[in-house]
VMD Tcl script that draws the C-alpha trace (Angstrom):
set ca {
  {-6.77 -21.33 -6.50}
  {-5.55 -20.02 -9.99}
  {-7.08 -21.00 -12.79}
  {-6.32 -20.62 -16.78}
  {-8.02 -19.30 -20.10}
  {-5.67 -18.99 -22.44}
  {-7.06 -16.46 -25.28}
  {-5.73 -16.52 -28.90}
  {-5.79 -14.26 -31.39}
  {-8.00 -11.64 -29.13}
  {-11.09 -14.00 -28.83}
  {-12.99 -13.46 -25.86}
  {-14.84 -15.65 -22.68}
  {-16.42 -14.87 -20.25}
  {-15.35 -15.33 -17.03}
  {-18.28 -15.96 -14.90}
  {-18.29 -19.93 -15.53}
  {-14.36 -19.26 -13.54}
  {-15.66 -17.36 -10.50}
  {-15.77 -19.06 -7.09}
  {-18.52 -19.08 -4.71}
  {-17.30 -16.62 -1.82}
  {-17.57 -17.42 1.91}
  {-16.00 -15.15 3.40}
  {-16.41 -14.39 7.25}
  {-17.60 -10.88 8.41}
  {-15.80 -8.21 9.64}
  {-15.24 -7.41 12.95}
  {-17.30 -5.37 15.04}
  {-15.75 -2.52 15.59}
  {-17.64 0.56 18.28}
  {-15.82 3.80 17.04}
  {-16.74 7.13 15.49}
  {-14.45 5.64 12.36}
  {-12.88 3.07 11.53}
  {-10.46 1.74 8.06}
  {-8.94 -0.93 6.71}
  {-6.59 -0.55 4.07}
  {-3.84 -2.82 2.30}
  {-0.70 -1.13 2.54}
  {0.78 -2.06 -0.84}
  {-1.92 -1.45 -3.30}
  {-3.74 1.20 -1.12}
  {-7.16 -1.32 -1.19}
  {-9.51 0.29 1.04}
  {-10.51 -3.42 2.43}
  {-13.48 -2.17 5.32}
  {-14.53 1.03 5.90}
  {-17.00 3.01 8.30}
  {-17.91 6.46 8.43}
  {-14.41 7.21 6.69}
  {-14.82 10.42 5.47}
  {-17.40 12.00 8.63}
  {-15.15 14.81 10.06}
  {-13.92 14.18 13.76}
  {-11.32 15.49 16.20}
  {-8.37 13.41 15.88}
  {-6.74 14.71 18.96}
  {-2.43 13.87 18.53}
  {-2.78 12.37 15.40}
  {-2.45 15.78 14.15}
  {0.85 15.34 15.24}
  {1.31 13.75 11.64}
  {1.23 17.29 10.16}
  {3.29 18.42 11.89}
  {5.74 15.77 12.03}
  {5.73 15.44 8.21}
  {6.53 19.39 8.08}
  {9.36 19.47 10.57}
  {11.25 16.66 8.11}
  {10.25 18.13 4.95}
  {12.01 22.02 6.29}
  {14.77 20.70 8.18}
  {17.49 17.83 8.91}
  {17.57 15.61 11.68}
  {20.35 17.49 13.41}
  {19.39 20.72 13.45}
  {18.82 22.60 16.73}
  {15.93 24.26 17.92}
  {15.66 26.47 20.30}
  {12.47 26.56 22.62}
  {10.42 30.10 22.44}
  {7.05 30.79 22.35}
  {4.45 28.96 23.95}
  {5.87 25.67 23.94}
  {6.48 25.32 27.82}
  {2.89 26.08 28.87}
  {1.19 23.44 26.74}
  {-0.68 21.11 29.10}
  {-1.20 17.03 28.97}
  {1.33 15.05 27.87}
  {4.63 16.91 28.11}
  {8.26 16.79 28.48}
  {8.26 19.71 30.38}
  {10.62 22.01 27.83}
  {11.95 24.82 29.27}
  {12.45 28.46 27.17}
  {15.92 28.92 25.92}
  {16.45 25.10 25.79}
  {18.53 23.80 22.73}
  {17.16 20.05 22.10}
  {17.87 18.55 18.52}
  {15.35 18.18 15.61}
  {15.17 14.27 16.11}
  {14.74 14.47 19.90}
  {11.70 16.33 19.45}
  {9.94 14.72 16.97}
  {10.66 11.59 18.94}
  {9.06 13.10 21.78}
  {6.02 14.37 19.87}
  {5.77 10.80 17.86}
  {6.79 8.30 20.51}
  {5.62 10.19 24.03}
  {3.07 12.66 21.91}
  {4.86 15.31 23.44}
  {2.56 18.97 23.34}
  {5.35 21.04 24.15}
  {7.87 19.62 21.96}
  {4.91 19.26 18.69}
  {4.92 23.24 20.07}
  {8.66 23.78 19.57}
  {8.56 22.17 16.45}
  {6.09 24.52 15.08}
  {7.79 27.76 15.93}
  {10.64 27.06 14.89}
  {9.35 25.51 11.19}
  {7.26 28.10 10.92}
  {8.97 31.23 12.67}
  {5.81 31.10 14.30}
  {2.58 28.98 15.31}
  {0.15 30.64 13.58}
  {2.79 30.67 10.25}
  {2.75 26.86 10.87}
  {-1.10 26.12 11.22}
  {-1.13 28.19 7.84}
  {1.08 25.27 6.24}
  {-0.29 22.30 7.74}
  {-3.35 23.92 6.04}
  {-2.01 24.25 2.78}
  {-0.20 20.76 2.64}
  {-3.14 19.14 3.60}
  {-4.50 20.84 0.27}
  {-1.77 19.49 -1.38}
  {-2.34 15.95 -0.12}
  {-6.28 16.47 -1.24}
  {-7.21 16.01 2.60}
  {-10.83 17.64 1.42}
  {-11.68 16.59 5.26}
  {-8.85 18.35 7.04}
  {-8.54 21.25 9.27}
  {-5.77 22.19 11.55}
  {-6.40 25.19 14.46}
  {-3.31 23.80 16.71}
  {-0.05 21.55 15.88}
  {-0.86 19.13 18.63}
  {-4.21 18.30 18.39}
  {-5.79 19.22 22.07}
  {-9.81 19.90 21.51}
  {-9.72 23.27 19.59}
  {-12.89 24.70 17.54}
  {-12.08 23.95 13.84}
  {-9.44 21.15 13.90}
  {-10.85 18.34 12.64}
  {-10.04 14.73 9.92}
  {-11.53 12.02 8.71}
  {-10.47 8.36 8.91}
  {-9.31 8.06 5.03}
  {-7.37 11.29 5.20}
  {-5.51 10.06 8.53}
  {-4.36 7.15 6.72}
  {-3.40 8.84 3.51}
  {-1.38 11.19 5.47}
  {0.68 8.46 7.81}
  {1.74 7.05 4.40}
  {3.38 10.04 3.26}
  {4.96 10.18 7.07}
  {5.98 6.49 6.32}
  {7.92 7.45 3.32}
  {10.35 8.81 5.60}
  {12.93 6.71 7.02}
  {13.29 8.97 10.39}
  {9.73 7.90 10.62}
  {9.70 4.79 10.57}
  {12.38 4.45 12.84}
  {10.94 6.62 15.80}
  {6.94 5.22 15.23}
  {8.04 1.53 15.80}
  {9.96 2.60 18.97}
  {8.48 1.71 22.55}
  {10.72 4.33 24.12}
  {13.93 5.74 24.60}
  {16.18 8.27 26.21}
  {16.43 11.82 24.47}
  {18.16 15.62 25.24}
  {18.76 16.05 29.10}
  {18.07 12.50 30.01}
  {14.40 12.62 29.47}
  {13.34 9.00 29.07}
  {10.22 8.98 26.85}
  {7.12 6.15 26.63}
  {5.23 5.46 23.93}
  {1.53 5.23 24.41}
  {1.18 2.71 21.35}
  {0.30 -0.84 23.10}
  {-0.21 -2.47 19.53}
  {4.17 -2.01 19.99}
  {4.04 -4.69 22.61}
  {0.99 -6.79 21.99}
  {0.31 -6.91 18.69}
  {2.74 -9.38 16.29}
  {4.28 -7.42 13.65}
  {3.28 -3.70 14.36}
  {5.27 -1.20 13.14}
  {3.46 1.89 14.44}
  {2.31 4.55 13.90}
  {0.28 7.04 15.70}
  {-2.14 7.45 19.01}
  {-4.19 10.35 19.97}
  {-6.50 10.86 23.06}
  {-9.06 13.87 24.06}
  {-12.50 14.40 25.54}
  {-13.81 15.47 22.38}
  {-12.00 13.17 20.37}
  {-12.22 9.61 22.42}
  {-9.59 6.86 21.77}
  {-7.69 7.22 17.99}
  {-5.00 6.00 16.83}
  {-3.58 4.93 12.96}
  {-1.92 1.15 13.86}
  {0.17 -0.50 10.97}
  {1.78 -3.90 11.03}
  {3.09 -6.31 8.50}
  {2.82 -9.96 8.57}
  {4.08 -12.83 5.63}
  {4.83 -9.83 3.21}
  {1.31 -8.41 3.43}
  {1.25 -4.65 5.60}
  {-2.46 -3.43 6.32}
  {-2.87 0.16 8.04}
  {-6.05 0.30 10.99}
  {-7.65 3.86 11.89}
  {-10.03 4.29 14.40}
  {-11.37 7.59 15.63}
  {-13.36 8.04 18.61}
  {-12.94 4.62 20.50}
  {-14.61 4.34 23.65}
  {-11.75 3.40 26.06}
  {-7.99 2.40 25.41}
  {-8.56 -1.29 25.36}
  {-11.41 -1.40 23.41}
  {-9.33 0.85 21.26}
  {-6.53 -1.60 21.09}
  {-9.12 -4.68 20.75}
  {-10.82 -3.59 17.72}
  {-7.21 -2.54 15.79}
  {-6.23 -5.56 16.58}
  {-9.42 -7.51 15.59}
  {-9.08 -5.19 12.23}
  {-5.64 -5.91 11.54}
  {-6.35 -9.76 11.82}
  {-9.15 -10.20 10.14}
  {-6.93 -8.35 7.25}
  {-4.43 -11.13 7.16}
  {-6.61 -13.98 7.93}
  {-8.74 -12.72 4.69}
  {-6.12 -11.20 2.37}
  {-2.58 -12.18 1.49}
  {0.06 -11.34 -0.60}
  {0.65 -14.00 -3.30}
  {2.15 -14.32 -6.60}
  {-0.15 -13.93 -9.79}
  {2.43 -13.90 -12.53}
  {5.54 -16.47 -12.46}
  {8.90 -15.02 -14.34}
  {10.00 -16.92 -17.38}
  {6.89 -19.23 -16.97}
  {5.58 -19.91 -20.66}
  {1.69 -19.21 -20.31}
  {1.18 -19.57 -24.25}
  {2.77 -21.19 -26.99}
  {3.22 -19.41 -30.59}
  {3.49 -20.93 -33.99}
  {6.48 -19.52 -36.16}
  {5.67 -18.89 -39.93}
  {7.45 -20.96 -42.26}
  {7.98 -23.38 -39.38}
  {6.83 -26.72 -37.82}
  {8.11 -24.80 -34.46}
  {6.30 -22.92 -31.58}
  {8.02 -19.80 -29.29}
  {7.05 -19.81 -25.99}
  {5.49 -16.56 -24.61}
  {6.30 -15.96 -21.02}
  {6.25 -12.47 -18.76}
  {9.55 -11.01 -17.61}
  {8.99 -10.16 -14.07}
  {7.18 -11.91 -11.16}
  {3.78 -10.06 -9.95}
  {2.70 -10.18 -6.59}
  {-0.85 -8.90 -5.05}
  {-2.72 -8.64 -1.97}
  {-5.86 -10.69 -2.63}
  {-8.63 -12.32 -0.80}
  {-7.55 -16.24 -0.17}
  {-10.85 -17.26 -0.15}
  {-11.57 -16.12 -4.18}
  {-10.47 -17.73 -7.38}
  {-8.38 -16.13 -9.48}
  {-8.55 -16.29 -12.96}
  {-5.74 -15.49 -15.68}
  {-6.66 -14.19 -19.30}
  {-3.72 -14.55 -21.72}
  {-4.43 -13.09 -25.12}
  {-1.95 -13.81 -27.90}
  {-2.15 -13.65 -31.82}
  {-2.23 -17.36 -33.53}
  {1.19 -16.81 -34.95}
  {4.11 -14.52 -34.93}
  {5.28 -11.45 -36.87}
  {8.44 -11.86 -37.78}
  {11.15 -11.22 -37.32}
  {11.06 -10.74 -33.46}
  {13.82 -10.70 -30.55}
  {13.74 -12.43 -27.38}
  {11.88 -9.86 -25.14}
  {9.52 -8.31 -27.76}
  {6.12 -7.83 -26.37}
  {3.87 -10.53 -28.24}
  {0.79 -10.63 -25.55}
  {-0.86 -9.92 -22.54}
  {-1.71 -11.78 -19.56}
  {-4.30 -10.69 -17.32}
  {-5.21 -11.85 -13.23}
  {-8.62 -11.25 -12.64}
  {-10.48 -11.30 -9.31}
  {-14.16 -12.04 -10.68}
  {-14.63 -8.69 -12.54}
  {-11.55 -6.97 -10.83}
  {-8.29 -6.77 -12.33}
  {-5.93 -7.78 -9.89}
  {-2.44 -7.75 -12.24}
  {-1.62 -7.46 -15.73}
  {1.55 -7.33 -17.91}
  {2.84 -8.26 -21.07}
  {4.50 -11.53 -22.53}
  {7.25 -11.30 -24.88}
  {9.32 -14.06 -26.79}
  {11.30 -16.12 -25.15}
  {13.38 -16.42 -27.79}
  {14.77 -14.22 -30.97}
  {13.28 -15.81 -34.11}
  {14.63 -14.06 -38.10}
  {12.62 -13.45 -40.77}
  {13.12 -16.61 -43.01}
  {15.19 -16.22 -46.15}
  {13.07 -17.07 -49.35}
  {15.12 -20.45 -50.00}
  {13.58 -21.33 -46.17}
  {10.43 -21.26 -47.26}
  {10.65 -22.67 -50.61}
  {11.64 -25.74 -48.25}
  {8.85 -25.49 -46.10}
  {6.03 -25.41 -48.57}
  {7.97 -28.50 -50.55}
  {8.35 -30.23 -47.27}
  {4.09 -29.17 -46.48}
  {3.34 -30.18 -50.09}
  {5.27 -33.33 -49.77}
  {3.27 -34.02 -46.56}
  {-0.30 -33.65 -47.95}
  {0.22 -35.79 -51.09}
  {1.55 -38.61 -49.17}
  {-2.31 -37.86 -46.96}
  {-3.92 -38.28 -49.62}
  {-2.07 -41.63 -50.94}
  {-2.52 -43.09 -47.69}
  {-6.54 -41.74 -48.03}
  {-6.74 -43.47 -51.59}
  {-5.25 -46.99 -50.41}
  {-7.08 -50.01 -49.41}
  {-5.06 -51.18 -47.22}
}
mol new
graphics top color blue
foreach p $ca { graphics top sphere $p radius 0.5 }
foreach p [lrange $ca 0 end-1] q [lrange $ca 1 end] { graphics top cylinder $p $q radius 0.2 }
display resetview
């Protein structure tokens, strides 16, 4: 529901009279370490627990790293396998030294499969070595203000010291997601890569969940059942972390129950209409009104349960003269005391400066107009 208060000349209401009663249902219940809920356009942290506590976040470090490798190299590139990357344990591809495998294969291994040995490769060759490349996943996570981010290792097996929160998990995927190579391997449920190595992903949301995109899983001891799940649905896109999940399928239920209590409770609507007039202007000098109307359509993630109300502030008249698209007012979308959009309306129209024969005429015509009032007042009929 949307409703109106059209504001002139900067007078004020309040808005409380406009606010809906709110019914919303509960969230979930979710049985993790950590959990978030956040709306992937405006960044709306929508339900949150325990989101900064520090926790192992097993192969979701592999988001470092990943977001490394594509900043310091292209797609193409070859690597060569040194180092320790063939004796990494758990999940594996089973690299050999001296192997040649292209950039994209492995971070498709270490994204899709969450390949140790190939997050491994990765690292020494980004870095020139793995300890050189712990040292900049350490200082990008500075950069990216993860205050609750360490990295010991570049895949994420239980390691004293390596540790992230649920809030700096998802701020990180997002800068992954900016990436196109990305986004293309993370919504992948497999796929065939260097020396016919056929990879599957361990991301069930993939194939069970409508509309998931990705992103990220990670499993350890220490760290339980994590993963960063992302899916869009009617326009809206909400990201779900959880860290430290019991088992897989609970894992999987509560993302799930998290994602869709997102879109049952928040959708992306439009606030401000282009070219709508949402106040009409009187022109000096004139018996005419200009129309004052925004220039672009707004859209927001809201809750569809609230009321929306829209401020518009405009002056009683114009200042002329003034072209079609001049700023004249404001219009403002408000969520009870939350401002949910706001932008300016301009004229729809261009409207000159009258010449002084122009209003001569008008004050004769307004004169003209009150002495025939007052006639018609003085009659007795």
């Amino acid at each position: 529901m949307l409703r109106r208060l059209a504001l002139l000349a900067g007078l004020l209401f309040s808005l409380a009279a406009a606010q809906a009663a709110i019914a919303a249902t509960p969230p979930p219940t979710v049985k993790a370490s950590a959990a978030l809920l956040v709306d992937g356009h405006t960044g709306e942290t929508l339900y949150a627990l325990n989101p900064d506590r520090r926790l192992p976040m097993a192969s979701l470090t592999k988001l470092m790293t990943a977001l490394l490798t594509m900043e310091n190299t292209k797609k193409n590139d070859t690597v060569r396998v040194e180092g320790p990357a063939p004796s990494v344990g758990e999940s594996t591809i089973n690299l050999q030294a001296g192997e040649r495998l292209k950039v994209k294969d492995l971070l498709a291994a270490a994204l899709i499969q969450s390949a140790n040995d190939a997050a491994y490769a990765l690292a020494a060759d980004v870095g020139g070595s793995v300890k050189k490349f712990i040292g900049m996943m350490n200082e990008r996570a500075a950069e990216l203000a993860l205050d609750d981010t360490h990295y010991a290792v570049p895949d994420g097996l239980d390691t004293p010291g390596h540790y992230s929160s649920a809030m700096d998990t998802y701020t990180l995927a997002r800068e992954d997601m900016k990436h196109a190579l990305f986004r293309r391997i993370v919504e992948q449920t497999g796929g065939e890569i260097a020396g016919g190595r056929m990879l599957y992903a361990w991301n069930d949301l993939l194939t069970t969940y409508p509309g998931a995109i990705g992103i990220k899983t990670g499993h350890t001891d220490l760290a339980g059942w994590s993963e960063i799940a992302a899916a869009e649905r009617d326009g809206a896109t909400m990201y779900a972390v959880i860290l430290g999940g019991p088992t897989r399928g609970k894992r999987n239920r509560d993302l799930g129950a998290l994602l869709d209590w997102g879109f049952g409770h928040y959708g992306r609507v439009q606030v401000i209409s282009r070219n709508e007039p949402y106040a009409q202007v009187a022109v000096p000098f004139s018996d005419d009104e200009v129309a004052l109307v925004s220039d672009v359509r707004l859209r927001a993630t809201v809750p569809l349960d609230h009321t929306l109300v829209e401020k518009v502030v405009a002056p009683e008249s114009l200042d002329l003269p003034v072209s079609q698209g001049d700023p004249v007012g404001e219009i403002v979308v408000y969520d009870g005391d939350k401002v949910v959009a706001r932008h300016p309306l301009v004229s729809s129209e261009t409207v000159d400066e009258p010449s002084l024969p122009a209003r001569v005429r008008w004050y004769a015509g307004r004169a003209l107009d009150e002495a025939g009032d007052m006639l018609s007042s003085l009659s007795p009929f």
